[in-house]
Wavefront OBJ file of the C-alpha trace (Angstrom):
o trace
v -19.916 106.762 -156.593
v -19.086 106.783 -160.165
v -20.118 103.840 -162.986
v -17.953 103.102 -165.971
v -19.864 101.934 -168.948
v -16.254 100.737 -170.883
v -17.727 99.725 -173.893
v -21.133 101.521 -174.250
v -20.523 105.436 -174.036
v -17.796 104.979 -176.929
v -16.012 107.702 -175.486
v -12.172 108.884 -175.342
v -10.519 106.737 -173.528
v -7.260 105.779 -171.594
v -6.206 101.983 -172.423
v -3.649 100.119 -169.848
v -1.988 97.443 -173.051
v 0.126 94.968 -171.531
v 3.546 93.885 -173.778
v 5.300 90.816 -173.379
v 7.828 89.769 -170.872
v 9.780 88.473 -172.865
v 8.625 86.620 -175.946
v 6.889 88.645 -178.958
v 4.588 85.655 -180.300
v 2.765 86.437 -176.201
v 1.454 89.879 -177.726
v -2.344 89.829 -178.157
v -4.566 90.271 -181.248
v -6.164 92.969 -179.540
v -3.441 94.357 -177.856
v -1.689 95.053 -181.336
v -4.897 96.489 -182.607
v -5.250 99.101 -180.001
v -1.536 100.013 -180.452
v -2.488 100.700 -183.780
v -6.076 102.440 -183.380
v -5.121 104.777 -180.899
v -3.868 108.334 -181.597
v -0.848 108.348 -179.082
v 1.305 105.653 -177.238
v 2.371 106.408 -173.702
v 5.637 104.221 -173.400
v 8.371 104.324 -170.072
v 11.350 104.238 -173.048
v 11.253 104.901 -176.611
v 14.422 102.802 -177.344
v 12.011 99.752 -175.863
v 8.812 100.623 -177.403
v 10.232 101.311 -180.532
v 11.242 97.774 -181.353
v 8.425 96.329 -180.536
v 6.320 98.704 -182.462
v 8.414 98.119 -185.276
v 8.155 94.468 -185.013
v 4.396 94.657 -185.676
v 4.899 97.292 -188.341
v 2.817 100.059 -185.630
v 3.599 103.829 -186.706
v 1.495 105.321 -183.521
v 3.104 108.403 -182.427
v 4.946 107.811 -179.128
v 5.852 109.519 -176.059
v 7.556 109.108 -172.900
v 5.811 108.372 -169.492
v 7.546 107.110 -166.774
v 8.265 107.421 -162.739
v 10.278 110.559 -163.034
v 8.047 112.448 -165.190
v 4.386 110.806 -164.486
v 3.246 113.739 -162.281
v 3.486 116.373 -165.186
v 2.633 113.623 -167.623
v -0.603 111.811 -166.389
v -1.971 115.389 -166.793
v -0.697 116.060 -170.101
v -2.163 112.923 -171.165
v -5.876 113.448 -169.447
v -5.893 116.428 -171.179
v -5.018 115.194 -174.375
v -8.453 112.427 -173.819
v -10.273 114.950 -172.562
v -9.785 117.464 -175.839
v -10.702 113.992 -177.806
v -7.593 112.058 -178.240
v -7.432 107.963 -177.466
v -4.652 107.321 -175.373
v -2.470 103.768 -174.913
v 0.109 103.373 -171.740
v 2.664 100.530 -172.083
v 5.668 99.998 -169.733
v 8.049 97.987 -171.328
v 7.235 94.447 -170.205
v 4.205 93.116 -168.399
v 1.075 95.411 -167.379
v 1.069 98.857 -166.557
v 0.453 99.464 -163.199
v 1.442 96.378 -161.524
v 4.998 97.115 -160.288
v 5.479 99.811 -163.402
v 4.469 103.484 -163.812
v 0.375 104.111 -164.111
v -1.346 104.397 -160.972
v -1.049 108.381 -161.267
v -2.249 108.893 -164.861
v -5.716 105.920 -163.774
v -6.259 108.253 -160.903
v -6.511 111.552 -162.469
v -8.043 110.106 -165.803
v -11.030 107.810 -163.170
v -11.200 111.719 -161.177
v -11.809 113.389 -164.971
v -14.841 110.768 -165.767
v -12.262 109.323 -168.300
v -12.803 105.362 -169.055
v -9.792 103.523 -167.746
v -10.006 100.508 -170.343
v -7.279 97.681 -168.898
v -6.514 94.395 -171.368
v -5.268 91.446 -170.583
v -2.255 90.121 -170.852
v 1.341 89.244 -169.833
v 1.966 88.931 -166.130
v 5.189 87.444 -164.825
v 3.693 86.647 -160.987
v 1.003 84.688 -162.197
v 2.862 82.803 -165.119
v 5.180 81.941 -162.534
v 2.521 81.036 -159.838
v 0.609 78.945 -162.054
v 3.368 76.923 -163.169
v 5.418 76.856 -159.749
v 3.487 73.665 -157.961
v 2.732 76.083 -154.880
v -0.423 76.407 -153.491
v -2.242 79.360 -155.727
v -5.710 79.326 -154.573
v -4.724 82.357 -152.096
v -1.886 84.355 -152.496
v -0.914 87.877 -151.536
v 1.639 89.825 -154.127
v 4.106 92.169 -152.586
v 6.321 93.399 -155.664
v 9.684 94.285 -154.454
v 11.262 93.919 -151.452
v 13.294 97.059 -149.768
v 16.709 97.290 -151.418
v 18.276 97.919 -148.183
v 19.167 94.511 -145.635
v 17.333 96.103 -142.372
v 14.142 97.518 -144.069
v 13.546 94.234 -146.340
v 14.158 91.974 -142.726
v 11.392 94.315 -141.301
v 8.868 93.322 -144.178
v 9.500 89.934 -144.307
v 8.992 89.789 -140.547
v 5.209 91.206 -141.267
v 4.705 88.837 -144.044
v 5.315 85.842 -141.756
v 2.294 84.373 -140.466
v 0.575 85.289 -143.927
v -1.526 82.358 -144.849
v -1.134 83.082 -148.490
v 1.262 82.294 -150.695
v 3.497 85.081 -150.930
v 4.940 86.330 -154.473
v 7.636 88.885 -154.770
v 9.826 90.873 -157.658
v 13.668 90.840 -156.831
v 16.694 91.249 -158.520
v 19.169 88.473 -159.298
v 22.098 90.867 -157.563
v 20.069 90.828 -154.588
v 18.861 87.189 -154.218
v 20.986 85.337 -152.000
v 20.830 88.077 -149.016
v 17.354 87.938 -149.599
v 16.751 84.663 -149.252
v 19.142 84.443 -146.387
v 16.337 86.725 -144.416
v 13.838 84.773 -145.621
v 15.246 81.943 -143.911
v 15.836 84.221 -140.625
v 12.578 85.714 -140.070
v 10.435 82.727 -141.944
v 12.121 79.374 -141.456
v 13.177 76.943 -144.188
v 9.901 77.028 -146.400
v 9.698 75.655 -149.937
v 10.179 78.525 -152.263
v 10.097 78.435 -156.283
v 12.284 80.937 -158.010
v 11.353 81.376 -161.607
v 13.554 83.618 -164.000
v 13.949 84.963 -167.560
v 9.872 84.032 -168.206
v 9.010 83.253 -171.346
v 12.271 83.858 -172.776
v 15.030 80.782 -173.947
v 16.457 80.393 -170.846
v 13.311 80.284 -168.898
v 14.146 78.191 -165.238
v 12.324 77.528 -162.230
v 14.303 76.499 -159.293
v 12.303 74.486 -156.712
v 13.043 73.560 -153.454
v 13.505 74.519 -149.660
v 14.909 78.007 -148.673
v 18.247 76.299 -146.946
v 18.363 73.803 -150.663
v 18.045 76.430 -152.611
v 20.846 78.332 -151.303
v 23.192 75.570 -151.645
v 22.917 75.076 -155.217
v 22.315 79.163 -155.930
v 24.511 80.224 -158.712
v 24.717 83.347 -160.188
v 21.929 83.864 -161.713
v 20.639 86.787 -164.357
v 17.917 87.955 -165.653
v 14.589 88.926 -163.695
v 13.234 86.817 -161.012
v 10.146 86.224 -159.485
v 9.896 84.660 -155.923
v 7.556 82.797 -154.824
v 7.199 81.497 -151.000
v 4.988 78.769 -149.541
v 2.542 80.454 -146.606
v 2.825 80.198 -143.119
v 1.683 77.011 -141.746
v 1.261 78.346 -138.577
v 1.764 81.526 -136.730
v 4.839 82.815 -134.240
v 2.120 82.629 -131.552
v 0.554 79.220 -132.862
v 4.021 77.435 -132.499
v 4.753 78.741 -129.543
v 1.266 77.327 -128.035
v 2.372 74.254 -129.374
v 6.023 73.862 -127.689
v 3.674 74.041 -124.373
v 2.700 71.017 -122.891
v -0.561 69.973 -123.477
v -1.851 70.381 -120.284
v -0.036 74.121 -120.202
v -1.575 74.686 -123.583
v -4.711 73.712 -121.917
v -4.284 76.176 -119.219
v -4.068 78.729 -121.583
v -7.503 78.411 -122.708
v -8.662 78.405 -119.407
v -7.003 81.266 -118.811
v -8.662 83.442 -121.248
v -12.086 82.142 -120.188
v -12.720 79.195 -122.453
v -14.941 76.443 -120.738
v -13.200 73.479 -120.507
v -15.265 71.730 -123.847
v -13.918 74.474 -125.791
v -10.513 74.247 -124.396
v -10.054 70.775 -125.221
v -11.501 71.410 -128.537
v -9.127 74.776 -128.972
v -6.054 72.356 -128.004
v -6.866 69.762 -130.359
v -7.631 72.107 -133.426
v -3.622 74.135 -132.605
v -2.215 70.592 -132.687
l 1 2 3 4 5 6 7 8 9 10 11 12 13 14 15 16 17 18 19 20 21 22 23 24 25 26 27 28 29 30 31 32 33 34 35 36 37 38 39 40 41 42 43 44 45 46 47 48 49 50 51 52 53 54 55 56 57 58 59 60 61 62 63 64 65 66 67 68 69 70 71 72 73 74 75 76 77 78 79 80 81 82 83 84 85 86 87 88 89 90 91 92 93 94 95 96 97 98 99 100 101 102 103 104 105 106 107 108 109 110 111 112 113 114 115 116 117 118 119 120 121 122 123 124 125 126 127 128 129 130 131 132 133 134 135 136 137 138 139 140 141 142 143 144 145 146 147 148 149 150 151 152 153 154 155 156 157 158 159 160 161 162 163 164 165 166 167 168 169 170 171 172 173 174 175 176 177 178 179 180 181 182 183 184 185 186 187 188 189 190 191 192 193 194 195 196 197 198 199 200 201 202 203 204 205 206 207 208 209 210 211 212 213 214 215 216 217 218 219 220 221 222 223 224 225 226 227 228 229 230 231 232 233 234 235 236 237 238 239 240 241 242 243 244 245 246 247 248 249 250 251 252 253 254 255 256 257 258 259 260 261 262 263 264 265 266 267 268 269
């Protein structure tokens, strides 16, 4: 077991700074600060980093960490913390590690006793979630969806009886087949796609799965999906399409006394 005292060993540390989605005025006070404190920004590409840097007049030296390098990187960077150095990791929108490089570099630096310090900040699934009208007390967040048509049909079928609201990443190329397995392995459920977050064009398109696709133009920009949870299970509608006194049977079956049967029957229904 290990215990991270974040704040109170004032050691070296590795700090996860999310940037915005898509609208500057969304960076944080603190966020800006810690770019600035720190002795070397972590960044997935320069070209990105750079202008936002720039924008708040930041002159941290900055390198390049991202999926195809992390491996040799994450240690590069440990050791860097470890010799003394403060380290920052951006990707370039949204937090690092949730669908964007990081997990390697917060494994090996958490192994190496290294504090993993995390701020908050910009998060496209739950500024769409909060603002989508869909149940968000419970919800289960999948990222993205197999690019390929018979491995995405596979995961949706899964995800089906979820009773959370689901929340995926997807790509506005890749939308309408998507949603047309939605609709295959999940029925016609009310789904919220909100795109280009934060940004001028921000849009959130509400409806049901079959509505949706009707009025789907071709969109741009990045989407999030969000999908209403399963009512009930494959196995809980099937129970239902009995007739009572079948459905009753069932119970029975499986050694329910009749009380509990009726009460089993009534609760499906």
């Amino acid at each position: 077991m290990k215990i991270q005292k974040s704040y109170l060993d004032n050691k070296p540390s590795l700090y996860l700074v999310p940037t915005p989605i898509g609208n500057y005025d969304d960076m944080t006070f603190r966020s800006v600060t810690t770019l600035e404190s720190v002795d070397y920004i972590y960044c997935e590409d320069t070209r990105i980093t750079k202008v936002l840097l720039s924008y708040f007049k930041i002159s941290t030296p900055l390198f390049v960490y991202h999926k195809f390098n992390e491996d040799k990187v994450s240690g590069e960077i440990v050791e860097k913390i470890l010799k003394g150095s403060n380290i920052a990791l951006v990707t370039d929108a949204g937090t690092p590690c949730i669908s964007d490089p990081g997990f390697l570099v917060v494994r090996k630096a958490i192994d190496s006793e290294i504090p993993v310090i995390a701020l908050p900040g910009a998060s496209a699934l739950i500024t769409a979630l909060s603002a989508s009208g869909i149940e968000s007390e419970k919800f289960f967040f999948y990222g993205f969806l197999a690019h390929k048509d018979s491995q995405k049909e596979e995961e949706l079928k899964t995800l089906a009886d979820y009773k959370e609201t689901l929340i995926f990443y997807e790509s506005a190329i890749r939308l309408k087949g998507t949603l047309l397995l939605i609709k295959k392995t999940m029925g016609n459920r009310k789904i919220v796609i909100a795109r280009e977050i934060t940004k001028k064009y921000e849009e959130y398109i509400r409806g049901n799965v079959s509505e949706v696709l009707e009025e789907l133009l071709d969109l741009k920009g990045e989407i999030v999906l969000i999908i209403e949870r399963a009512k009930l299970s494959v196995f809980q509608k099937e129970l239902n399409n009995l007739t009572i006194s079948k459905h009753f049977e069932y119970y029975l079956e499986i050694d329910y006394n009749k009380k509990d049967a009726m009460k089993a029957v009534a609760a499906d229904r």
